[in-house]
C-alpha positions in Angstrom: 0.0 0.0 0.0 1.5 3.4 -1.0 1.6 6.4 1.5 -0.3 9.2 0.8 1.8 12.0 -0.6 0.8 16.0 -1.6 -0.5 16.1 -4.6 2.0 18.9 -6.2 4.5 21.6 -4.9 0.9 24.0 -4.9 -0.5 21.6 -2.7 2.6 21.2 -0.6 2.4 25.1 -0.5 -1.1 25.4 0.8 -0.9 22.8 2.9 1.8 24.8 5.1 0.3 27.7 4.9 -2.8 26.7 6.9 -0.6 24.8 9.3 1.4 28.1 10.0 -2.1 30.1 10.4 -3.8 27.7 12.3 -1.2 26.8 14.8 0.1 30.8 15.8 2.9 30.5 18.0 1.9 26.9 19.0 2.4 25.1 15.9 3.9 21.8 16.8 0.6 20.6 17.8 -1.5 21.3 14.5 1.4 20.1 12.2 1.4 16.8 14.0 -2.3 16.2 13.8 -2.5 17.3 10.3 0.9 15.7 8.8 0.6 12.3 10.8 -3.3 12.0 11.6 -4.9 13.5 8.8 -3.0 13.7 5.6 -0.8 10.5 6.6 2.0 12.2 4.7 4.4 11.2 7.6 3.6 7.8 10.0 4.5 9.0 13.6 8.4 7.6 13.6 8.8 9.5 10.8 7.4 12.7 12.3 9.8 12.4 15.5 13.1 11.3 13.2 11.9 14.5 11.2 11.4 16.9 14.5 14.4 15.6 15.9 16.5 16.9 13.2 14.6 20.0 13.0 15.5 21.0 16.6 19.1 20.8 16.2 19.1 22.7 12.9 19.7 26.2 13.0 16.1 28.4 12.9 12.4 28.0 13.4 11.7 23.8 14.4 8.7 24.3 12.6 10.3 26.1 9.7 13.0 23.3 9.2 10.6 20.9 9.6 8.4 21.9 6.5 11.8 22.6 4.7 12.1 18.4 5.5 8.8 17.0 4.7 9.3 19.3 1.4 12.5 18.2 0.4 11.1 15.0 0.9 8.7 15.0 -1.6 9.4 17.7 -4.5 13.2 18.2 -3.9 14.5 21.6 -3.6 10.8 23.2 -4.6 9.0 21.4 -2.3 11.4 22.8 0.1 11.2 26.1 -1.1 7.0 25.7 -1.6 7.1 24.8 2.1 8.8 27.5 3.8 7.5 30.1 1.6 3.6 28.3 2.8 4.6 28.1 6.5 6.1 31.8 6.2 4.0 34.3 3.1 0.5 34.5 5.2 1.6 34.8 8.9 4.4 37.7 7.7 1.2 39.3 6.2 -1.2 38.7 9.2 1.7 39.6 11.6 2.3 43.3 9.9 -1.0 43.9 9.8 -2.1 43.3 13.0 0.9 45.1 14.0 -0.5 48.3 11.7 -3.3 47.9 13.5 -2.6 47.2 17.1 0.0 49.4 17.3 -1.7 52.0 19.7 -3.1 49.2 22.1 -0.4 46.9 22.7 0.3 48.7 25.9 -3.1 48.0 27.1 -4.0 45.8 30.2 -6.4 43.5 27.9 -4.2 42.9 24.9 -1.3 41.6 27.3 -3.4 39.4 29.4 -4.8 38.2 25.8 -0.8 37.3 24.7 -0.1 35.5 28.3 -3.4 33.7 27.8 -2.2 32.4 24.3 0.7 31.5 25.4 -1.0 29.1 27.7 -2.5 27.7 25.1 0.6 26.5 23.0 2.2 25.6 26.4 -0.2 22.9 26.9 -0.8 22.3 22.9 3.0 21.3 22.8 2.5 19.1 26.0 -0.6 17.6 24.2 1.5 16.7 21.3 4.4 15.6 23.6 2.2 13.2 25.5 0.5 12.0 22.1 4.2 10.9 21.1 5.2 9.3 24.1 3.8 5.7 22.0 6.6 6.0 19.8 9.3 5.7 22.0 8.6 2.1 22.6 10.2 1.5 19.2 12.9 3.7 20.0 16.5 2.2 19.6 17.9 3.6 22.7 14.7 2.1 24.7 12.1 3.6 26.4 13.9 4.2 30.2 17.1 5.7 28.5 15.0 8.3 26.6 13.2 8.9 29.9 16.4 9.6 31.6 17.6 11.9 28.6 14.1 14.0 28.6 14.5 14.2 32.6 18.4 15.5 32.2 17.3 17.7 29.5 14.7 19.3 31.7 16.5 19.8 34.2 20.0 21.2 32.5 17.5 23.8 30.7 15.1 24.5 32.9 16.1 24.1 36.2 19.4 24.8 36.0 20.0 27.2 32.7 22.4 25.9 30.7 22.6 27.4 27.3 21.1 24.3 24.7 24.1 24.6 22.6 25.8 22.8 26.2 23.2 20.6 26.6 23.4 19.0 22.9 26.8 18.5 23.6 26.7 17.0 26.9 23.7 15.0 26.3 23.2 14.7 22.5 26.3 13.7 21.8 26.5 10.8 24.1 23.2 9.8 23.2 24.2 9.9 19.5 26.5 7.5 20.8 24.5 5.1 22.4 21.5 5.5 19.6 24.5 4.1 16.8 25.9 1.4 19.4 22.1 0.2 19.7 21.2 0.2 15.9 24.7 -1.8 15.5 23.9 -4.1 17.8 20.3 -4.8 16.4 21.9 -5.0 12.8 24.3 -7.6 14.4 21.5 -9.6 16.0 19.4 -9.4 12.6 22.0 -11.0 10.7 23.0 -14.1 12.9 21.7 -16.9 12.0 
């Protein structure tokens, strides 16, 4: 059975551009349900190989995502169709509300409306965490080890403010380590007799 794919670099296009303006500053969450759920153009290991890689790249997750799934699919213009959909329509809705809120952002109810969406994509990204939590169990490294690596993470970053350029080091490294000694070792295991 083949995977469903976009249709055409338009497609591709579109598709990002009503991730990017459904999902304002909480994205993560929509592109999941719409890449993985709904269009199926990504199966959920897939989406966290992708997400993975889009962290560590330089920029917007979200941006370097759509650059991947692009790529992916149409080459360099999917890529480009992509970023250009996940970036033409917000740039226009963000200078225009900025034209037009310009004289109220000082006020008491537009700031308690920005802390309250920012609420909102806190717990949309912890939504979409929790959602992906199922995938780990095929994870190379194994289910506590990633545990153990998201509970380091949180606390290096969180807790104890180390800049993330220190904490890919210190943690991703090793556990790029570990990752390629696993996948060895289940190569090796696939191939005894």
């Amino acid at each position: 059975m083949e995977t469903p794919r976009p249709a055409s670099v338009r497609a591709l296009f579109w598709a990002f551009s009503s991730l990017a303006l459904q999902g304002f500053g909480g994205v993560l969450a929509v592109v999941q349900r719409e890449l993985v759920e709904k269009k199926q153009w990504l199966t959920p290991d897939e989406f966290l190989e992708d997400w993975a890689v889009a962290q560590i790249m330089p920029g917007a997750n979200v941006v370097n995502l759509a650059l991947i799934v692009g790529d992916r699919y149409f080459g360099w213009r999917g890529a480009l169709a992509a970023l250009a959909g996940m970036l033409t329509l917000p740039l226009v809705v963000v200078l225009a509300l900025t034209v037009a809120l310009s004289g109220v952002a000082d006020q008491p109810a537009v700031q308690g409306a920005l802390r309250g969406m920012g609420a909102v994509s806190a717990g949309l990204i912890a939504g979409t965490g929790l959602k992906l939590i199922a995938a780990l169990k095929g994870n190379a490294m194994g289910v506590l080890v990633c545990a153990v690596l998201a509970a380091l993470t949180f606390i290096a970053i969180a807790l104890l403010r180390i800049p993330l350029v220190w904490v890919l080091l210190g943690l991703g490294l090793p556990a790029m380590a570990w990752a390629y000694h696993q996948l060895l070792e289940q190569a090796r295991h696939r191939g005894a007799p």
